[in-house]
DRENLO-548270 format. One record per residue (C-alpha): z, x, y; residue number from 1. Coordinates in nm, 2 decimals. Example, Ala and Ser with C-alpha at 12.3 -4.5 7.8 and 13.67 -1.06 7.14 Angstrom:
2
- z, x, y, k
- 0.78, 1.23, -0.45, 1
- 0.71, 1.37, -0.11, 2
***
This chain:
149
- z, x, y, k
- -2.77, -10.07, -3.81, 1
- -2.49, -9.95, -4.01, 2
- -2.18, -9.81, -3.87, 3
- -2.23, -9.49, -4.09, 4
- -2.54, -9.40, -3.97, 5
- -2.59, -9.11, -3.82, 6
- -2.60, -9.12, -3.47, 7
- -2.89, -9.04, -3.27, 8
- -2.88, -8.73, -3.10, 9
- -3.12, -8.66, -2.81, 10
- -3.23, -8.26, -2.77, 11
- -3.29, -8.11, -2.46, 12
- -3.46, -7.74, -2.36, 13
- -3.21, -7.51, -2.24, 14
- -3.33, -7.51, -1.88, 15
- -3.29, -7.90, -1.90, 16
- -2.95, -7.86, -2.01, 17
- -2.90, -7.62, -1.73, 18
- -3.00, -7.88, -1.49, 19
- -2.83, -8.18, -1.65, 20
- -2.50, -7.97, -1.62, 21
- -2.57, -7.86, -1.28, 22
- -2.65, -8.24, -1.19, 23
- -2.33, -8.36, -1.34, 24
- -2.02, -8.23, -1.28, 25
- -1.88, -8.41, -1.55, 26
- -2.09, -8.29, -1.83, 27
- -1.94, -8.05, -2.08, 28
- -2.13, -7.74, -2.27, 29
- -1.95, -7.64, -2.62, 30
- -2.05, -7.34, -2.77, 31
- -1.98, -7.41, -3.16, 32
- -2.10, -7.01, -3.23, 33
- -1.82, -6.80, -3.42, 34
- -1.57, -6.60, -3.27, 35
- -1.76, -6.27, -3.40, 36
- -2.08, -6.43, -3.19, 37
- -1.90, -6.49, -2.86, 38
- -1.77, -6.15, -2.86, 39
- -2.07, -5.97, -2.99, 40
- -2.36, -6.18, -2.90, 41
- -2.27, -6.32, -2.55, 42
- -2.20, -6.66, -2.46, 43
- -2.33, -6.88, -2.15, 44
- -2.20, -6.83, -1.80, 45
- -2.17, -7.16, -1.60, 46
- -1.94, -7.02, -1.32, 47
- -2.20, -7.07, -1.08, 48
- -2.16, -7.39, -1.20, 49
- -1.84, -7.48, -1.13, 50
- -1.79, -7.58, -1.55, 51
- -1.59, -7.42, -1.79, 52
- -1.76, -7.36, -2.17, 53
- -1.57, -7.49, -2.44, 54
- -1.54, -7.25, -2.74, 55
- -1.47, -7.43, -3.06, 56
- -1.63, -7.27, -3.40, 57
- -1.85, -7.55, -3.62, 58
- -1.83, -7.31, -3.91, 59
- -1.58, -7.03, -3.95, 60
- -1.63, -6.67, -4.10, 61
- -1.65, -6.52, -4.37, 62
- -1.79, -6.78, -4.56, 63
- -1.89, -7.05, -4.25, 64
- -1.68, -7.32, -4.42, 65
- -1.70, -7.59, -4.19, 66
- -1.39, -7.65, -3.95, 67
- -1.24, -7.92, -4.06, 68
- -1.05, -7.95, -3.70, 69
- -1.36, -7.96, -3.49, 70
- -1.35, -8.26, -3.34, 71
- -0.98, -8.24, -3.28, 72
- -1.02, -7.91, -3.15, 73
- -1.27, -8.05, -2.88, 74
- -1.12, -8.37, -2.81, 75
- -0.78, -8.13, -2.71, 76
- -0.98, -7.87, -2.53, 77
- -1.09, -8.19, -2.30, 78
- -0.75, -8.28, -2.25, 79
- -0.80, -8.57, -2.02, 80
- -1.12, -8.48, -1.87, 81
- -1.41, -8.71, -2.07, 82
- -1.71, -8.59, -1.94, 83
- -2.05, -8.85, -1.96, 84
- -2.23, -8.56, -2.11, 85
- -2.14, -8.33, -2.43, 86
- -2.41, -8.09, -2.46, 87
- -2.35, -7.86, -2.74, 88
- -2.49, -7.49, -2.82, 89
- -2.54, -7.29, -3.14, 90
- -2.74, -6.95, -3.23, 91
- -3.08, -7.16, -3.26, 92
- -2.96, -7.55, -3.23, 93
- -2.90, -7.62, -3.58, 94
- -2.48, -7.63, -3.61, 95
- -2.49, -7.72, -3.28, 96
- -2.68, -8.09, -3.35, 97
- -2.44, -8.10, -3.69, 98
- -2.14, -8.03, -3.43, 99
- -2.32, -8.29, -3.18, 100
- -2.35, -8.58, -3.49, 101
- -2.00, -8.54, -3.55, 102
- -1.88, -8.56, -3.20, 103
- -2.06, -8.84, -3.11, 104
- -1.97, -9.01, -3.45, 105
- -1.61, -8.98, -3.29, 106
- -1.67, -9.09, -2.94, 107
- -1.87, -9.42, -3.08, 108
- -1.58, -9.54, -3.31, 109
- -1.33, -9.46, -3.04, 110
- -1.54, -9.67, -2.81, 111
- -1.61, -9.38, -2.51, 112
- -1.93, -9.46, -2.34, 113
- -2.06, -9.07, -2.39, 114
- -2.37, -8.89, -2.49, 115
- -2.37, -8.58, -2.70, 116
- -2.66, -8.36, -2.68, 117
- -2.79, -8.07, -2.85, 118
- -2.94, -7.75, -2.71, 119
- -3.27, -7.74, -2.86, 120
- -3.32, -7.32, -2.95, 121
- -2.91, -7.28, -2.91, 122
- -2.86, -6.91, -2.76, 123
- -3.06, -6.68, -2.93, 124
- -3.35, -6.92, -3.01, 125
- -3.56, -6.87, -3.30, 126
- -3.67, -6.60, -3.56, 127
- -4.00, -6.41, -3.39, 128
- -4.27, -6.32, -3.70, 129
- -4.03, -5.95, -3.70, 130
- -3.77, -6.15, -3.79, 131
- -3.57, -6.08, -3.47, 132
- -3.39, -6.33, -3.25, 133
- -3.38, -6.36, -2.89, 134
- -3.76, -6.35, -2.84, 135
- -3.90, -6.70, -2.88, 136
- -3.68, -6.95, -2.75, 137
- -3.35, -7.02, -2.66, 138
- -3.04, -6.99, -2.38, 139
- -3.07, -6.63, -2.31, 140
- -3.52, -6.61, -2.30, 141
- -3.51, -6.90, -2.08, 142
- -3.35, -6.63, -1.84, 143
- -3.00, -6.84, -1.80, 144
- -2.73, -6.70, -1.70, 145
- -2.48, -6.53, -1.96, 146
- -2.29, -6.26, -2.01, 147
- -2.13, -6.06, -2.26, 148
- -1.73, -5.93, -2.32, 149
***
């Protein structure tokens, strides 16, 4: 295998990442949403966790160029806590597994034993057949915990 292959990137349900966090205190959830999202939409609440969410934009408004600091921006928000698990969060799971790639990209050719994951549906889950979000799938229809600012 090449080393610029993409790394694989397993995907879990929401509830599943709720219970891989709760199982492992190490484990990490980043929420790569926009700022305008976090405020607006909500974000996840693990305090009944014990974890803290990491808040560090994949794409920035108004255009959602791509951060170009992400993984910096992650690897300082860590500071010297490297968790075994990275589980990563978007609106429906798709930045999130682009945010997860590059993550784990990182870890691999620094040589941390670490998995990233991404959160299949991300927080508001999919389009319905309306056209609306937060009916199908996702964070917040699984009935996890969140809350808004």
């Amino acid at each position: 295998m090449s080393s610029d292959a993409a790394p694989d990137i397993r995907q879990l349900s929401p509830e599943a990442a709720w219970d891989l966090l709760r199982e492992d205190p190490t484990a990490i959830l980043i929420d790569v949403r926009t700022r305008s999202e976090w405020a607006f939409v909500g974000v996840p609440d693990l305090s009944s966790l014990g974890h803290r969410l990491l808040l560090v934009e994949w794409a920035q408004l108004p255009n959602m160029s791509l951060n170009p600091q992400f993984v910096g921006e992650v690897m300082e928000q860590l500071g010297d806590h490297m968790p075994k698990a990275f589980l990563f969060l978007c609106r429906s799971g798709v930045r999130s597994d682009a945010g997860a790639r590059a993550v784990q990209a990182h870890l691999n050719a620094m040589g941390q034993q670490a998995e990233c994951v991404n959160v299949l549906g991300g927080f508001e889950g999919d389009l319905d057949e309306h056209g609306h979000r937060g009916c199908v799938n996702g964070w917040k229809v699984a009935g996890l915990p969140w809350r808004q600012s």
